[in-house]
N, C-alpha and C positions, 0 to 999 in steps of 0.2 A: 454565682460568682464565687469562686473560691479565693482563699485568703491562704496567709503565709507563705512557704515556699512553693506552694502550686498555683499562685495568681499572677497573672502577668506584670504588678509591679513590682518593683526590684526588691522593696522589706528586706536592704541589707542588714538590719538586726538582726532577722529569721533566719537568715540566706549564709552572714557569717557564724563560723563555729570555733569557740575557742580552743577548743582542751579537745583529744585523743578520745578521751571517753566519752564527750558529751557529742563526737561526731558517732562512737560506735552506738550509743544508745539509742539516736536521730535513724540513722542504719538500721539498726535491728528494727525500731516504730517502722516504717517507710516499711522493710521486708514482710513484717507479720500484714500491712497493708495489701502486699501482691505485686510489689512493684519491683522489678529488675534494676539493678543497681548499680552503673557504668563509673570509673572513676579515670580519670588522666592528672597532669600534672604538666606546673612550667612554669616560665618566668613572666608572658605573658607581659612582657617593656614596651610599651609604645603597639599597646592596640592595635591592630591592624585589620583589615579582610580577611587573609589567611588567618587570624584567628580565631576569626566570628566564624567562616565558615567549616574549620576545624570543630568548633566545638557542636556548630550543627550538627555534622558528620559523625562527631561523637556522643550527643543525644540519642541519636538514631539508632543504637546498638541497647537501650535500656528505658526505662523510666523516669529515673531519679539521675541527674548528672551531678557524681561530685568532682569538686574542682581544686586541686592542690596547687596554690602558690608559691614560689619560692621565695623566702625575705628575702632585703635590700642584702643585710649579712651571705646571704648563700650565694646569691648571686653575683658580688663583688668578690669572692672566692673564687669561683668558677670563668668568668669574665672580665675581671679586673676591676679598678678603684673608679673608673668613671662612667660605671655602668650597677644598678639600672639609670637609665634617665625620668624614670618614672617612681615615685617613692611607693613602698607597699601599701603601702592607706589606701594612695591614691589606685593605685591597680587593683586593688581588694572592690574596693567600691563600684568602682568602672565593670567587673565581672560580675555585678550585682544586674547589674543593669544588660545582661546580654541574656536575650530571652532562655536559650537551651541551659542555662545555670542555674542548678539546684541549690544546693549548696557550697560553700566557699572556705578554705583551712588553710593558713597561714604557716607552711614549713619554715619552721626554725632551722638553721648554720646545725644548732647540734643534736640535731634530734636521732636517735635510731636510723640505722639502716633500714628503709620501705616499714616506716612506723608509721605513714598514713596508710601504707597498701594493707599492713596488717589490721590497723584499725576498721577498714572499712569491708577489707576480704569482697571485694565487689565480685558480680558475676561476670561482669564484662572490664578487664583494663586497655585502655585504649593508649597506642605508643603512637609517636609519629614514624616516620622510616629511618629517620636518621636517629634513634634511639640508640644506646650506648649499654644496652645489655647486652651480655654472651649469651648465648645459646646453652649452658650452662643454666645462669642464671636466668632464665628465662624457664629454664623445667622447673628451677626448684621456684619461682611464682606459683608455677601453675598447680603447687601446693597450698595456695592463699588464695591463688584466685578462680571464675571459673572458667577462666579462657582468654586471651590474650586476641586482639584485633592491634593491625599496624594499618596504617593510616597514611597516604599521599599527604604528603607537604601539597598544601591546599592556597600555596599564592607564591610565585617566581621569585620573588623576593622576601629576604629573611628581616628580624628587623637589625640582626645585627646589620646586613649587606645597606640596608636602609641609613643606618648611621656610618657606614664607611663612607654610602656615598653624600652624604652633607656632609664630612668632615674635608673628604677633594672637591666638594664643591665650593666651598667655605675659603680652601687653599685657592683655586682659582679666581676666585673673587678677589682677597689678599694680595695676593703675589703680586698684580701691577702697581698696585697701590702702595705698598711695602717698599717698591723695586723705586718709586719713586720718592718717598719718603726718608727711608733707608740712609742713605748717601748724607743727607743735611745732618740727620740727627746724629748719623757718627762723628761729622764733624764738630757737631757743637758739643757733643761728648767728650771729645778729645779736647778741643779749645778749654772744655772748663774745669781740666785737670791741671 
């Protein structure tokens, strides 16, 4: 039975890594091991299938899976103020627990540009298809890394698409309720001016 980051339970103490260098040092242990060393990244809100079986998907290209998060910070950048719905602790932990996760590192709002891809220089970077690099930028990786895999969106549904649809679903539910409420309370709003 092995233990720490190669046991099937979560040992989120093991499994998260705090600092740039304590993930490269972890990396280089793991490498001089013999193990192939796949890395992805993302915001990873609200759980889902597609992301359990993404990351299967992306195990399967290496040994060791590292997994880059993006903070609550980076993501409300990129996404706006009412997202994530899920706090980073809590999405840190929850990737503890999804068996093809090696490791786990917490991207900060202001970190370097691809300071974990540096940090980790993996053999395998796994995108998804809708990734947001040039082709450009994509050769000058392949000076970090050692090869580049893109990856099917692995579930029909995004989880953005997911909170759009509770947000009209939420509107639907409202609206007759509202549509009947509505009317009284302006009036007694008006009345108590």
């Amino acid at each position: 039975m092995s233990s720490g980051i190669l046991s099937s339970e979560a040992n989120f103490e093991e499994r998260l890594v705090p600092t740039l260098e304590e993930i490269t040092r972890k990396v280089s242990h793991l490498r001089g091991l013999d193990y192939k060393i796949v890395l992805t990244s993302g915001s990873f809100d609200l759980i889902h299938l597609g992301h359990v079986k993404y990351l299967s998907r992306a195990k399967e290209f290496g040994g060791i899976l590292v997994v880059g998060v993006d903070s609550d910070a980076k993501i409300r950048r990129r996404k706006g103020e009412d997202r994530p719905m899920v706090p980073e602790a809590e999405r840190l932990e929850m990737l503890a627990y999804q068996r093809p996760v090696d490791l786990i590192y917490l991207k900060d709002d202001d970190e370097p540009r691809w300071a974990l891809i540096k940090a980790v220089a993996p053999d395998v970077l796994v995108l998804t298809e809708d990734h947001s690099y040039t082709e450009a930028q994509q050769e000058e990786l392949l000076t970090i890394v050692g090869r580049i895999e893109v990856v099917t969106r692995q579930a029909s549904v995004t989880t953005s698409e997911r909170i759009r649809q509770m947000y009209m679903h939420l509107g639907d539910r409202l609206g007759p309720e509202l549509a009947r409420i509505l009317p009284d309370l302006i009036n007694k709003i008006a009345k108590s001016r």
